[in-house]
Wavefront OBJ file of the C-alpha trace (Angstrom):
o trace
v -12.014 15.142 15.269
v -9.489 13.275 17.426
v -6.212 12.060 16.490
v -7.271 8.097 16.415
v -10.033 9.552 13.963
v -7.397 11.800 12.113
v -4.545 8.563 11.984
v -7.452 6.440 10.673
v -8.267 8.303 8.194
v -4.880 9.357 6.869
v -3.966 5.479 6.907
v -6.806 4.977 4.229
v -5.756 8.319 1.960
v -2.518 6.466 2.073
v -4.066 3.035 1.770
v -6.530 4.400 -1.068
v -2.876 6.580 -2.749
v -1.084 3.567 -2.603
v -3.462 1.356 -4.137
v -4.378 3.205 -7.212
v -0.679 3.827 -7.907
v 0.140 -0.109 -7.736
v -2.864 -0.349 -10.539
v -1.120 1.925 -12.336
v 2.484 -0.186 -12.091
v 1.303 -3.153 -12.455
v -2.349 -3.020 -14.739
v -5.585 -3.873 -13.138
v -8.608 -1.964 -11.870
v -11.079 -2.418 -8.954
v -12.171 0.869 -8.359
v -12.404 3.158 -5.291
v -13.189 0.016 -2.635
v -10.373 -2.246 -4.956
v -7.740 0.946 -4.865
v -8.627 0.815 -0.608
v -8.559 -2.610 -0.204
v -5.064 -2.822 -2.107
v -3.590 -0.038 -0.439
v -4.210 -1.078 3.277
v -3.339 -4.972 2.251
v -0.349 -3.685 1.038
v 0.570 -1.004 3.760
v 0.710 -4.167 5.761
v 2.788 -6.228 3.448
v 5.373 -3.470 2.449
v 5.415 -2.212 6.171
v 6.793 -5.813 7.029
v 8.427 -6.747 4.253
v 10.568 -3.304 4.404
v 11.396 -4.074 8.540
v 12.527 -7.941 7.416
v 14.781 -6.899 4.851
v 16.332 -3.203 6.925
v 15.229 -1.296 4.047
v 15.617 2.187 4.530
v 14.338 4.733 2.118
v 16.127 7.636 3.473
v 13.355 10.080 2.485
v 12.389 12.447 5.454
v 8.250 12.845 4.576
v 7.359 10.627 6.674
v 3.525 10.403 4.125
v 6.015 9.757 1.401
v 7.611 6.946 2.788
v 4.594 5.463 3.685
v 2.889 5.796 0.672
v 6.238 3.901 -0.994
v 6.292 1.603 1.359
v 2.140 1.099 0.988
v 2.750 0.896 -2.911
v 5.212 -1.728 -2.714
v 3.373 -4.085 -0.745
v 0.189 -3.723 -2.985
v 2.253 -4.469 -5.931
v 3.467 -7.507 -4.183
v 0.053 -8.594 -3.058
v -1.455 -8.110 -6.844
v 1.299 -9.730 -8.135
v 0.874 -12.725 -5.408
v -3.091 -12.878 -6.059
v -2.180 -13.730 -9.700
v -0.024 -16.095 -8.847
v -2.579 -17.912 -6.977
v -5.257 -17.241 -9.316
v -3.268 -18.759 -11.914
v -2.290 -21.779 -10.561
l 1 2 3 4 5 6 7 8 9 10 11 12 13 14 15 16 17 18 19 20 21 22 23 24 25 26 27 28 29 30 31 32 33 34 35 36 37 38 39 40 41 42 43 44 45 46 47 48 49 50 51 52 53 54 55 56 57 58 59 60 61 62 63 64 65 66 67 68 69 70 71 72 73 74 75 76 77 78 79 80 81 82 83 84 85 86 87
């Protein structure tokens, strides 16, 4: 396997980690593909919503702040697709 392969698929485990964890914060389900399309959504959001506000986490684990930074943005885009829904 070569590393684009290998970074592609650690970006989903994160994408897929991040997901599922942002249906358990905020309620909702969707399954494996939902959980997926959540996480990597919301890797994007979080990734630049954490560079236009500075935010730092300060943790070292490198997987760990990605997978924070993943679960924030999914959270943000649930909570912005019901939003929308809603209105």
């Amino acid at each position: 396997m070569n590393i684009n392969a290998r970074a592609v698929l650690i970006f989903l485990a994160i994408g897929l980690v991040a997901g599922w964890l942002a249906g358990l914060i905020v309620g909702g389900s969707g399954g494996l593909f939902g959980s997926l399309l959540k996480g990597v959504i919301g890797a994007f959001v979080g990734g630049y919503l954490f560079t236009a506000l500075n935010i730092n986490l300060g943790i070292k684990n490198t997987i760990v702040t990605q997978i924070i930074t993943a679960t924030v943005g999914a959270i943000v885009v649930v909570l912005a697709a019901r939003l929308i829904a809603g209105a």
